[in-house]
VOPAGU-2260 file (C-alpha; in pm, 1 decimal, decimal comma):
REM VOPAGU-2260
SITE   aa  ch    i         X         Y         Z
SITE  UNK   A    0       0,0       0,0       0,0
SITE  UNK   A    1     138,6     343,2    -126,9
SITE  UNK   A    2      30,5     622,7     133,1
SITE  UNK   A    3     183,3     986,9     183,9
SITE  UNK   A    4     119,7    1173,3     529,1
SITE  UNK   A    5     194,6    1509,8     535,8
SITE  UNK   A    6     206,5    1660,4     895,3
SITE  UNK   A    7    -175,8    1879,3     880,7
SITE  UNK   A    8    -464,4    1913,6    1101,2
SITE  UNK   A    9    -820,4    1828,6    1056,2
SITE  UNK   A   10   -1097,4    1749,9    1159,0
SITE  UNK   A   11   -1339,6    1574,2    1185,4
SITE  UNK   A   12   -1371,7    1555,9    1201,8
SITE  UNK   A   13   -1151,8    1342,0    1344,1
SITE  UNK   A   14   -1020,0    1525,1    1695,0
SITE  UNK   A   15   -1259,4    1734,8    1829,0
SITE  UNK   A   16   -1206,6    1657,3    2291,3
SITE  UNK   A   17    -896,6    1508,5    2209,8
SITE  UNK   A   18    -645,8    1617,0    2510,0
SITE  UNK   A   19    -925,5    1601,9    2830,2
SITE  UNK   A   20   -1041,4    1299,9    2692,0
SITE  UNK   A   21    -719,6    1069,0    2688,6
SITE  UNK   A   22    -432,9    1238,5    2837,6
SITE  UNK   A   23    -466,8    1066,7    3229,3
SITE  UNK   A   24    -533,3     737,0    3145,3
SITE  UNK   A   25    -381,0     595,5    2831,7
SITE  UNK   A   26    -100,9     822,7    2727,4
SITE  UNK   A   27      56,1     998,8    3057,8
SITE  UNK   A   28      74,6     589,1    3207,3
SITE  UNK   A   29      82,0     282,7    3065,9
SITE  UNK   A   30    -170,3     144,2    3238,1
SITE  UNK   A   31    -490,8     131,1    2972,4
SITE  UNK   A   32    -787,9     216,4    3159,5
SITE  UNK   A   33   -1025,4     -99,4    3254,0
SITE  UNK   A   34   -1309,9     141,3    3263,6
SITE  UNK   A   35   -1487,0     405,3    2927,8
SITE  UNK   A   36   -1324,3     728,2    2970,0
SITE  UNK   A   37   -1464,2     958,8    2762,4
SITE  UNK   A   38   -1784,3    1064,5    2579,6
SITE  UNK   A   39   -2101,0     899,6    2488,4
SITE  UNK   A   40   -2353,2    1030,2    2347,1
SITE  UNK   A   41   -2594,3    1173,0    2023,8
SITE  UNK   A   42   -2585,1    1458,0    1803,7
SITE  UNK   A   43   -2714,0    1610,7    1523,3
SITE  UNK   A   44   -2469,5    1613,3    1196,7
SITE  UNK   A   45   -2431,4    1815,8     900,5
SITE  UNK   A   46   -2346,5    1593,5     635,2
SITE  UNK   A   47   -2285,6    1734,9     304,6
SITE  UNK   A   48   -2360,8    1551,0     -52,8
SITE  UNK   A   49   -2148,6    1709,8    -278,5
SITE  UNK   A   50   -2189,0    1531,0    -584,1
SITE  UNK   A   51   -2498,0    1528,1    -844,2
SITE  UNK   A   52   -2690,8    1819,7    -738,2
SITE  UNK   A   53   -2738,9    1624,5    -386,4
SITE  UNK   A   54   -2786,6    1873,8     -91,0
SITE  UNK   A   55   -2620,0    1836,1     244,5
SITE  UNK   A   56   -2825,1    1689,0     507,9
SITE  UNK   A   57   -2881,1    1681,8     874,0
SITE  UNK   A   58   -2939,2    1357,3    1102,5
SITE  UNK   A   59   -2893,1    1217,8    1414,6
SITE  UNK   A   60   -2596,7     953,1    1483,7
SITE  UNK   A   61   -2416,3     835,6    1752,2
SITE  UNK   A   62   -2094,3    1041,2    1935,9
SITE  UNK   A   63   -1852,2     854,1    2079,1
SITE  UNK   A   64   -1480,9     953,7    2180,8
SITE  UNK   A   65   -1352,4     706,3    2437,4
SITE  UNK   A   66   -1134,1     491,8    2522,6
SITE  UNK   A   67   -1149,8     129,5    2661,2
SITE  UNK   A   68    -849,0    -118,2    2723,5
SITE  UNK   A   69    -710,3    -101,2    2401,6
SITE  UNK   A   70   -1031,5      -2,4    2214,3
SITE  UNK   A   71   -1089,7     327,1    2105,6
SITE  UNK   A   72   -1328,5     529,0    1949,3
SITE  UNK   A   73   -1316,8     896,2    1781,6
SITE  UNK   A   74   -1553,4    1001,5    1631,2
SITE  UNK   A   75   -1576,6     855,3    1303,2
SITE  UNK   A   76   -1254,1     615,5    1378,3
SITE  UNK   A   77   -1255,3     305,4    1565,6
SITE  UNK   A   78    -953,6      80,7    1631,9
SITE  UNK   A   79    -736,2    -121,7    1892,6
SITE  UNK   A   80    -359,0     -10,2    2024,9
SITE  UNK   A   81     -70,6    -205,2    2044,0
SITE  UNK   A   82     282,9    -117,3    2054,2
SITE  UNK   A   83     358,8     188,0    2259,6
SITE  UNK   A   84     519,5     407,7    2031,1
SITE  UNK   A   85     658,7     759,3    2212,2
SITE  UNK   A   86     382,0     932,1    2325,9
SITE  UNK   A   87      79,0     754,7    2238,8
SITE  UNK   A   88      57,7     387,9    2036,6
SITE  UNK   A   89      67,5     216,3    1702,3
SITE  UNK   A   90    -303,1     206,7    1607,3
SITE  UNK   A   91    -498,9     -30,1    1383,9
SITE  UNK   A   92    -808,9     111,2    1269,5
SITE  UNK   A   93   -1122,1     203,1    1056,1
SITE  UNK   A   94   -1277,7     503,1     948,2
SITE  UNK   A   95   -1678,1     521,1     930,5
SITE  UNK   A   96   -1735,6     664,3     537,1
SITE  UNK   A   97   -2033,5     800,1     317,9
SITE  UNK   A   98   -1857,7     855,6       9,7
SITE  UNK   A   99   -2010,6     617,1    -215,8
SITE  UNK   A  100   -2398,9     706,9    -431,7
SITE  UNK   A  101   -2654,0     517,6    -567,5
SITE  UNK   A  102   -2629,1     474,3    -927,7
SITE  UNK   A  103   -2784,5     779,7   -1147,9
SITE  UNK   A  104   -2815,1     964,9   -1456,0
SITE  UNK   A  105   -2584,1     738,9   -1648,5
SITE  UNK   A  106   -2318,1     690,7   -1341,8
SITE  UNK   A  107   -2281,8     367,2   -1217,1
SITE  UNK   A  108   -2290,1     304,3    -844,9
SITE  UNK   A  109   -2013,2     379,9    -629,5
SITE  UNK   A  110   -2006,1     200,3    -284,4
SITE  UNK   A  111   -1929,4     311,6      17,3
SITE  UNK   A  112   -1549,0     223,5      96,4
SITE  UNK   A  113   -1381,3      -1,9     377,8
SITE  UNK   A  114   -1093,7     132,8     530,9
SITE  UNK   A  115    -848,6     -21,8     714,7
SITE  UNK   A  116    -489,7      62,8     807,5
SITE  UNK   A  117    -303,0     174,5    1073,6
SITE  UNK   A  118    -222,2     492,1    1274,9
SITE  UNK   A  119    -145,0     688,2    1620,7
SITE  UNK   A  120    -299,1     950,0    1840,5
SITE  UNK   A  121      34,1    1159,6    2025,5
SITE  UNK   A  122      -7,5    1370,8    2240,8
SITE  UNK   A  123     256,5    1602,7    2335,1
SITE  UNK   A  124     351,3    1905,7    2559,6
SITE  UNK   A  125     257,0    2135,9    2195,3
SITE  UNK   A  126     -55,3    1980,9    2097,7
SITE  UNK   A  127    -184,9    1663,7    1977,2
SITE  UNK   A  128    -120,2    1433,9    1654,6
SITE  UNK   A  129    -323,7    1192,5    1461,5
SITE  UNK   A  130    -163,1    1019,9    1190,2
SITE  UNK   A  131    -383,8     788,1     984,3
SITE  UNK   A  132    -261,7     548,7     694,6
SITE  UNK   A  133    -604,1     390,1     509,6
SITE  UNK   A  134    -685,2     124,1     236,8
SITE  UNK   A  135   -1006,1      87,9     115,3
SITE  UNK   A  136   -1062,9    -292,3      73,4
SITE  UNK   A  137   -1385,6    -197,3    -142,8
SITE  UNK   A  138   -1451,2    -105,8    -445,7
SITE  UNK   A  139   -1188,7     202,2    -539,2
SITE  UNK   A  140    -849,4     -27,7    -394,5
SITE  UNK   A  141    -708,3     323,5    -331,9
SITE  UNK   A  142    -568,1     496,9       8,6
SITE  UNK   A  143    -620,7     794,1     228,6
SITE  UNK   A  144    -328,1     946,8     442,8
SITE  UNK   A  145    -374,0    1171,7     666,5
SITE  UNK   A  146    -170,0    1430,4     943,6
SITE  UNK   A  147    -353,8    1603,3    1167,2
SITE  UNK   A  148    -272,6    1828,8    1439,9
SITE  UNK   A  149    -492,8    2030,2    1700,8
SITE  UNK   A  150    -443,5    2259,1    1995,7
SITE  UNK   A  151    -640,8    2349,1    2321,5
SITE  UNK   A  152    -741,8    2614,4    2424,6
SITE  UNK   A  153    -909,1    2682,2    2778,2
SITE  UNK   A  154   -1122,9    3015,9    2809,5
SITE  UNK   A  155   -1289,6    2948,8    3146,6
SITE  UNK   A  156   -1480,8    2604,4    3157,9
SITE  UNK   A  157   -1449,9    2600,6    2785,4
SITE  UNK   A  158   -1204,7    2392,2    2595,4
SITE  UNK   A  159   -1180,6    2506,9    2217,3
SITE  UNK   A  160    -979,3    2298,6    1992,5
SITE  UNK   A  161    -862,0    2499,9    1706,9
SITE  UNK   A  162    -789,6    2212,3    1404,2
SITE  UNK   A  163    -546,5    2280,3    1045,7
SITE  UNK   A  164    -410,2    1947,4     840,0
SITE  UNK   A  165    -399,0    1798,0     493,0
SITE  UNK   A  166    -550,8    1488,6     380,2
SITE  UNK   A  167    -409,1    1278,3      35,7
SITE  UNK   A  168    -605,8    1088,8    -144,2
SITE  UNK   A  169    -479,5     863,9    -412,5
SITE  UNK   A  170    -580,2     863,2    -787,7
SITE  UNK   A  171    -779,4     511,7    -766,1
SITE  UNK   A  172    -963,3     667,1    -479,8
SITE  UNK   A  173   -1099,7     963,2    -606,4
SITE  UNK   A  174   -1132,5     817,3    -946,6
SITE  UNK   A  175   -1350,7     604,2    -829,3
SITE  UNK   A  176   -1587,1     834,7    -650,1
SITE  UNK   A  177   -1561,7    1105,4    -883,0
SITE  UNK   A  178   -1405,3    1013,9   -1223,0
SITE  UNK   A  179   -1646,6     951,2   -1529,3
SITE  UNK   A  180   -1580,7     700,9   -1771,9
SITE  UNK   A  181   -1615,7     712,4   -2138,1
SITE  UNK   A  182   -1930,3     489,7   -2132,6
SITE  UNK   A  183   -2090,3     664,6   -1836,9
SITE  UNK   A  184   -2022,0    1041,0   -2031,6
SITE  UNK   A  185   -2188,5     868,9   -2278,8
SITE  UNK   A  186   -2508,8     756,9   -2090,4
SITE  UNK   A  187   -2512,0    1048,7   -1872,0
SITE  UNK   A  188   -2409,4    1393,7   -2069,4
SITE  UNK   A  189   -2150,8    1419,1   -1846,4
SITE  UNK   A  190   -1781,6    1504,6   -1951,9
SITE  UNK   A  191   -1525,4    1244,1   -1925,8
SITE  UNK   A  192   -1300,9    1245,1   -1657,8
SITE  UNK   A  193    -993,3    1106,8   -1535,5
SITE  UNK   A  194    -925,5    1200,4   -1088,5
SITE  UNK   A  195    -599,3    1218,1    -948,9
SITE  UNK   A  196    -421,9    1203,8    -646,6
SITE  UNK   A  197    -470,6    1554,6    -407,7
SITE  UNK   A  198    -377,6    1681,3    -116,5
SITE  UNK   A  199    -723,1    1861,1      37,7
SITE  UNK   A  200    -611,9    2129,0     321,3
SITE  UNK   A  201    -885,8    2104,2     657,8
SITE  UNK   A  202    -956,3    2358,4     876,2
SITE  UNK   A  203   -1152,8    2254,8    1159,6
SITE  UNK   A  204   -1272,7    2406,6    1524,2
SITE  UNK   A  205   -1463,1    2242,1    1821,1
SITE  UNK   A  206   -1564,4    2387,1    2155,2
SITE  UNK   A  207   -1624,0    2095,9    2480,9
SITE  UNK   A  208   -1887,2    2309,9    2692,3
SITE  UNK   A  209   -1987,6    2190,2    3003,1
SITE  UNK   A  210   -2324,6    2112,4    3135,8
SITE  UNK   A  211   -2244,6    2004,0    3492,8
SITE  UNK   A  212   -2017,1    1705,6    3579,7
SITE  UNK   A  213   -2103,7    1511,8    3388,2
SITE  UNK   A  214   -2299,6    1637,5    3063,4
SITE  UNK   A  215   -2134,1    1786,4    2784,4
SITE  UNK   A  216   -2232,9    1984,6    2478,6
SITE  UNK   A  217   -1972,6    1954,4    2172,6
SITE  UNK   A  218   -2005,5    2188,0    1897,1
SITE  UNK   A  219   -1770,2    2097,3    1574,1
SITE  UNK   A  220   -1727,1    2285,3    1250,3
SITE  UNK   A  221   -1497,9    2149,0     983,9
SITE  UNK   A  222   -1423,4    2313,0     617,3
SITE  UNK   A  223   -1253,5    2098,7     306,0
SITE  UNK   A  224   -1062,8    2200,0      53,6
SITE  UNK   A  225   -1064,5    1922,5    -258,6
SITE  UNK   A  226    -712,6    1938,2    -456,8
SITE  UNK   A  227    -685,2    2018,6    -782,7
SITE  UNK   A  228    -658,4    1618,2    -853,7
SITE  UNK   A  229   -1036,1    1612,0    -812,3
SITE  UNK   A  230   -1193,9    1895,4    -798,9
SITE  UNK   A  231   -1252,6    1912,6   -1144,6
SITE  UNK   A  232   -1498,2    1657,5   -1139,7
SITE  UNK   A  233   -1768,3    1726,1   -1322,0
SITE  UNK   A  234   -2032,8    1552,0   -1053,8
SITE  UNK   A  235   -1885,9    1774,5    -811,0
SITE  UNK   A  236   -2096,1    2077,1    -690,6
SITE  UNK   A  237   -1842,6    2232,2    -465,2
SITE  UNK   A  238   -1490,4    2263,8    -424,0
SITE  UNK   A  239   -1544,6    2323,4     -24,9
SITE  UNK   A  240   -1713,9    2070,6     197,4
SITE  UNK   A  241   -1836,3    2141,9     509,7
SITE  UNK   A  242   -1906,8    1958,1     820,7
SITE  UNK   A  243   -2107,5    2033,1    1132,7
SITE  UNK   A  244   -2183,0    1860,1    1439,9
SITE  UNK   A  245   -2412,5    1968,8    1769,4
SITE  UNK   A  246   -2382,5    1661,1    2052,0
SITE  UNK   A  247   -2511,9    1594,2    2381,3
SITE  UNK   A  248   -2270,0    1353,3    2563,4
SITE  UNK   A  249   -2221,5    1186,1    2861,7
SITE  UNK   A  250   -1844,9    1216,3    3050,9
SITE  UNK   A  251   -1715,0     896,2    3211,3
SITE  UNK   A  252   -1436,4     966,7    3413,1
């Protein structure tokens, strides 16, 4: 598997309680806690569809951003540690996806992909790290890198958790979602089209507000911008993406 990480900072989509939610138990010891630490609970997502005129949607999913022994969950990635590696571990894990559309004006249907791969969460004296290395055992057979980086920031009870990183996505992935073959422009109207590999920049910024002891409100906003290795698409509405989240959670300790 041929992956690139470039050090970035992102998301979410993918850190948004990262320090308060990790740092005593499974990074500062290394004892793994035998108890959830962490957040459970629901919130209401904006999802955006950026591809055939689709419109970006909101529902209500699961949060969770725990840990357990070696389990883990953030947000939309789930895996198990196993080698300490400085300050955090070496990570295998998954990444929940909604990239893939029902076939459609001439397009053929793309499904959703399955990533697996590995990665690790450090957390240091500057600000935390994700690094992510996917393959998506699907349908495309390309990968997803990714660096990310956030900071905290504590303005009374409030921790904000200002976000920046890059993600890279290979040529068979985002051909895949968003190319257009020769018989599909000719089925659909739409121009053929070969993706590439990018590099799409993330801005991101969450805020953990407290309810009382143990009730949280997190509040995420995330912004996208697609390389030029695929934003050309033609099925592509946007060159931005946005994400927002609003959750209700529960704090085990």
């Amino acid at each position: 598997m041929k992956t690139s990480i470039a050090i970035t900072l992102a998301l979410l989509c993918a850190a948004p309680a990262m320090a308060q939610q990790t740092a005593p138990d499974s990074i500062d010891s290394a004892a793994l806690p035998d108890r959830i630490v962490g957040d459970l609970g629901a919130g209401v997502y904006h999802l955006e569809r950026n591809v055939l005129d689709k419109n970006g949607h909101n529902t209500l999913l699961p949060y969770a951003y725990f840990d357990y022994r070696r389990f883990f969950a953030r947000l939309d990635t789930f895996g198990i540690k196993t080698a300490r590696i400085g300050a955090g571990y070496l990570e295998f894990a998954t990444r929940v996806s909604f990239d893939g559309f029902n076939a459609e004006r001439g397009l053929r249907r793309r499904s959703n992909p399955i990533p697996l791969g590995i990665g690790t969460f450090q957390e240091t004296p500057y600000g935390a790290f994700f690094l992510n290395a996917f393959y998506d055992f699907n349908q495309s057979h390309g990968t997803l890198a990714e660096a990310i980086y956030a900071a905290q920031v504590d303005v009374g009870p409030v921790s904000i958790y200002p976000q920046i990183g890059v993600e890279r996505r290979s040529a068979n992935y985002n051909n895949y979602f968003l190319g257009v073959s020769a018989a599909e422009s000719a089925a659909s109207g739409y121009r053929e089209y070969h993706a590439g590999a990018s590099n799409n920049a993330i801005v991101g910024l969450s805020a953990d507000i407290p309810v009382n002891a143990d009730w949280r409100v997190n509040i995420t906003w995330r912004r996208k911008w697609l390389g030029s290795g695929s934003s050309d698409s033609p099925i592509l509405n946007h060159k931005i993406e946005d994400m927002g989240l609003v959750a209700l959670n529960y704090h085990f300790k």
